[in-house]
Backbone bond lengths (Angstrom), bond angles and torsions (degrees), N, CA, C in turn:
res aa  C-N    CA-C-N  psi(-1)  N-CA   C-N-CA  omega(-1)  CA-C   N-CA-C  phi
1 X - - - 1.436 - - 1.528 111.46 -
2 X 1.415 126.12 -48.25 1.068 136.64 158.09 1.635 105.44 -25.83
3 X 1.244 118.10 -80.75 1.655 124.66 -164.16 1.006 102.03 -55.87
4 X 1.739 140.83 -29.33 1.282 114.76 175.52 1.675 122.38 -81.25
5 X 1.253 112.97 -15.93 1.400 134.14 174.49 1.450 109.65 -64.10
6 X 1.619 116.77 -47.35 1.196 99.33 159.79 1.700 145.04 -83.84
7 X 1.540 101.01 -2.09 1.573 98.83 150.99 1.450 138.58 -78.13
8 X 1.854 104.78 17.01 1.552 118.96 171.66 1.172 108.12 -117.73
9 X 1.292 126.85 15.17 1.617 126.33 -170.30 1.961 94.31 -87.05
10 X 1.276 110.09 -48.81 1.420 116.32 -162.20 2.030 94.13 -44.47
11 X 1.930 97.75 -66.75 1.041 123.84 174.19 1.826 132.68 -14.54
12 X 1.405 78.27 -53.84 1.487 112.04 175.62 1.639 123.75 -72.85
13 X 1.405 104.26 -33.91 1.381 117.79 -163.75 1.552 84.35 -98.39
14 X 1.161 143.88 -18.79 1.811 132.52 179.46 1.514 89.43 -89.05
15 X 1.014 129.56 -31.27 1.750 129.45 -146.38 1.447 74.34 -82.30
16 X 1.307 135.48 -60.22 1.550 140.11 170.73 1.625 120.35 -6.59
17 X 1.962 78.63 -87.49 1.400 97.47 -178.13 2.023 121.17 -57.88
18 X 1.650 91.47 -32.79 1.587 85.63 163.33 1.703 141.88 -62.83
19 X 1.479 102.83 -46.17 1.480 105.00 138.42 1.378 139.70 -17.61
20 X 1.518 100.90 -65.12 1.288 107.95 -164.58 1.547 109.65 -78.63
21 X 1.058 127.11 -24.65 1.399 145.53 -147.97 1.781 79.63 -104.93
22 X 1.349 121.85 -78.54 1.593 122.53 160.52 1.803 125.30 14.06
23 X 2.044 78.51 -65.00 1.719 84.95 -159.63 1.421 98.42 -93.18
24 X 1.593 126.05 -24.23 1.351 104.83 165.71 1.258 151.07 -64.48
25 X 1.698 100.15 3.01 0.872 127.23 -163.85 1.331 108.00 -94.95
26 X 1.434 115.49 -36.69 1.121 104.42 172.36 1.744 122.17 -109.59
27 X 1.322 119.11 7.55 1.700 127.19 172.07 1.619 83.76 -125.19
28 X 1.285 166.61 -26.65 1.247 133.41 -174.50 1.466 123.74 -47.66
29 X 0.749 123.15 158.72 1.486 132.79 164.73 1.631 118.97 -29.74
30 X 1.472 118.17 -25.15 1.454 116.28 -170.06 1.954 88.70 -142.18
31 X 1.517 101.61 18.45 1.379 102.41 158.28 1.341 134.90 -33.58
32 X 1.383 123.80 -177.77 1.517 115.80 173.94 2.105 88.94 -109.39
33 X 1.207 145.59 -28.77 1.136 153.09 146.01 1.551 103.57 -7.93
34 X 1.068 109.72 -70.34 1.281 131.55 -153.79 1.557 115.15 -90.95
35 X 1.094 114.23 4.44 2.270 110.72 -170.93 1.659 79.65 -77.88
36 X 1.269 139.09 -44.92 1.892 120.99 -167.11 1.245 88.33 -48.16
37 X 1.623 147.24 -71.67 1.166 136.45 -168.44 1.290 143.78 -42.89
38 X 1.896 95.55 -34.56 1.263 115.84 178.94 1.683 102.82 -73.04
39 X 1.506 112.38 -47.82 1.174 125.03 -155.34 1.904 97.07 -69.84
40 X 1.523 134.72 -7.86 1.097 145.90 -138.02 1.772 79.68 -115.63
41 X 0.934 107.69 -84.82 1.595 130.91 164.80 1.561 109.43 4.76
42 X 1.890 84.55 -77.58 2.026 91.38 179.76 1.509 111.79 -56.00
43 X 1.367 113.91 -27.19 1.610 108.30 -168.00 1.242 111.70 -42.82
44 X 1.786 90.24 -63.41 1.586 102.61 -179.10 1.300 130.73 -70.45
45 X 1.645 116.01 -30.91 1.383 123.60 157.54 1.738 107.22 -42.35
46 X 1.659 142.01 -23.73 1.209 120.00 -134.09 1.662 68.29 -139.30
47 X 1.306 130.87 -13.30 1.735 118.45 170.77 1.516 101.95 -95.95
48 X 1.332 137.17 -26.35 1.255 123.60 170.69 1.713 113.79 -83.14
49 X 1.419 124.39 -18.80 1.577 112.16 156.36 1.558 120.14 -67.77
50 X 1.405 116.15 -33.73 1.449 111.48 163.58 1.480 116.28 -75.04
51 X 1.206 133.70 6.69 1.200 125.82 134.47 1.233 143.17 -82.61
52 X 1.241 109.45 -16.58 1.826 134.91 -177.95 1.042 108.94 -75.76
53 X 1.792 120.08 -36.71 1.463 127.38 -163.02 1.583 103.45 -108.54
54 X 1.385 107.19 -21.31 1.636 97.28 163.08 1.827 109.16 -66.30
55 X 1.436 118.96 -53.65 1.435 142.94 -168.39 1.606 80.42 -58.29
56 X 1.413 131.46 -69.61 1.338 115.84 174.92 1.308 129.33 -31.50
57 X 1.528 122.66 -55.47 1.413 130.70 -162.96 1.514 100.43 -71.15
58 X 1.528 123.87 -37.29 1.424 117.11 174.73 1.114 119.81 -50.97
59 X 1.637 115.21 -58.84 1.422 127.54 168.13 1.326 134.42 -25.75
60 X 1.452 94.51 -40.38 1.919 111.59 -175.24 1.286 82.08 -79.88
61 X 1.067 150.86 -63.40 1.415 157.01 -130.96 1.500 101.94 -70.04
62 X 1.746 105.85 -55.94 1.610 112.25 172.21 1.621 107.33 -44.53
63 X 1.646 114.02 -47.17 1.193 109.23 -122.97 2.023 86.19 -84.09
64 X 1.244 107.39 -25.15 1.171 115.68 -164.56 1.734 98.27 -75.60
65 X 1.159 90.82 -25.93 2.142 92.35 -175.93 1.423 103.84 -70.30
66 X 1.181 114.12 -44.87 1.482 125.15 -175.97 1.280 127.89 -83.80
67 X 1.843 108.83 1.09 1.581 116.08 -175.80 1.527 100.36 -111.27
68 X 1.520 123.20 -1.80 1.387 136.56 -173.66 1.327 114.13 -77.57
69 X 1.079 119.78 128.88 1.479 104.69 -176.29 1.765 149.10 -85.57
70 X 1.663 88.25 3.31 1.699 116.57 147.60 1.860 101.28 -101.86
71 X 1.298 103.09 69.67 1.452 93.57 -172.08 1.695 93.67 -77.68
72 X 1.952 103.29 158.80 1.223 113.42 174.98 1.841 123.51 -57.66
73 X 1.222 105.58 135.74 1.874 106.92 -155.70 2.066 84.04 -66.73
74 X 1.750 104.20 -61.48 1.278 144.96 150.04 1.746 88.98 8.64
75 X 1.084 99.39 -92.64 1.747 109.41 -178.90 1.229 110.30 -50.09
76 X 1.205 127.09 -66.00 1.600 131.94 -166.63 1.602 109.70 -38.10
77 X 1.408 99.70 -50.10 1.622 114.16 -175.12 1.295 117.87 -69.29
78 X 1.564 112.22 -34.01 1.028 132.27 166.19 1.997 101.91 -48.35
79 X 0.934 121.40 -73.57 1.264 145.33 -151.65 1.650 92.89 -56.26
80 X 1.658 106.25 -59.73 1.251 117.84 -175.81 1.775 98.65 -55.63
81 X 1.083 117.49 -70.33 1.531 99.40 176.23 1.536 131.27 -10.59
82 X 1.469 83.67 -69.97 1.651 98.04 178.99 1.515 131.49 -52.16
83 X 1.326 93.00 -61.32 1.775 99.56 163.16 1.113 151.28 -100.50
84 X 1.553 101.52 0.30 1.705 115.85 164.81 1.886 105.59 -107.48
85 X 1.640 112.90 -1.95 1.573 94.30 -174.43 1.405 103.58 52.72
86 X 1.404 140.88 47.21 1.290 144.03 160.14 1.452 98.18 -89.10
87 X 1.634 131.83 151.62 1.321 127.72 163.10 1.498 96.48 -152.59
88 X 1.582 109.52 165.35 1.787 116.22 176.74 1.383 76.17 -80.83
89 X 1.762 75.61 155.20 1.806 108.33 167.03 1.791 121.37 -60.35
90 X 1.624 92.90 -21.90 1.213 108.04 -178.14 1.652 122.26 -93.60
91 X 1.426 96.35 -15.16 1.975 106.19 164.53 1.610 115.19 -65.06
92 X 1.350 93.93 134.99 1.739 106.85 160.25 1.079 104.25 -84.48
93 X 1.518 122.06 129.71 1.357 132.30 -176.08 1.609 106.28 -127.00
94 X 1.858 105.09 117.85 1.473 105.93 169.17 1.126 121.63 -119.87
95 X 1.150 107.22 121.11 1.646 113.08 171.10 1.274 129.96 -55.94
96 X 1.447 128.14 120.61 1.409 109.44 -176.60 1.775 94.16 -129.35
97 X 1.030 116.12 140.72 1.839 94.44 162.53 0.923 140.78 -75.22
98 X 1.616 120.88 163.28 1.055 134.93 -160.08 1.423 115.63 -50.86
99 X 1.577 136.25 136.37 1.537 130.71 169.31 1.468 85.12 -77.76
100 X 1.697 111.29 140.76 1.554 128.69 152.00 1.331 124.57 -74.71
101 X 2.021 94.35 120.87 1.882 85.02 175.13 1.202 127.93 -83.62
């Protein structure tokens, strides 16, 4: 009984590996199940780089106004506003809060 049991082991062990190889194939991670998800993924992966590289291109834009050496007064003050909360004595200043990103 033994000897015939082991002429189903080979059998058994592909019937295995086919399965297994089978089902990952279609729920793994790079499944065929799964490309709506993947395909969901890049959207937004590929609408938040077109935001990064717009937010980029401004940036260069600042950075180049402000690395010039008649840099804009316009900008500077601008800038100082923004990130030091500096203002003239003579500005009306209103607080509003912050929009959430």
């Amino acid at each position: 009984m033994l000897a015939r049991l082991t002429t189903f082991i080979p059998t058994a062990i592909l019937a295995a590996l086919i399965f297994y190889f089978g089902f990952n194939a279609m729920t793994g991670d790079r499944g065929l199940l799964t490309a709506r998800q993947r395909q969901a993924t890049l959207a937004e992966d590929e609408a938040r780089l077109k935001r990064l590289q717009a937010e980029h291109a401004s940036l260069a834009i600042q950075a180049r106004l402000l690395s010039d050496p008649a840099a804009s007064r316009d900008l500077v003050e601008e800038r100082a506003h923004e990130v030091l909360g500096f203002a003239d004595p003579r500005d009306y200043v209103i607080r509003t809060p912050e929009a959430a990103h």
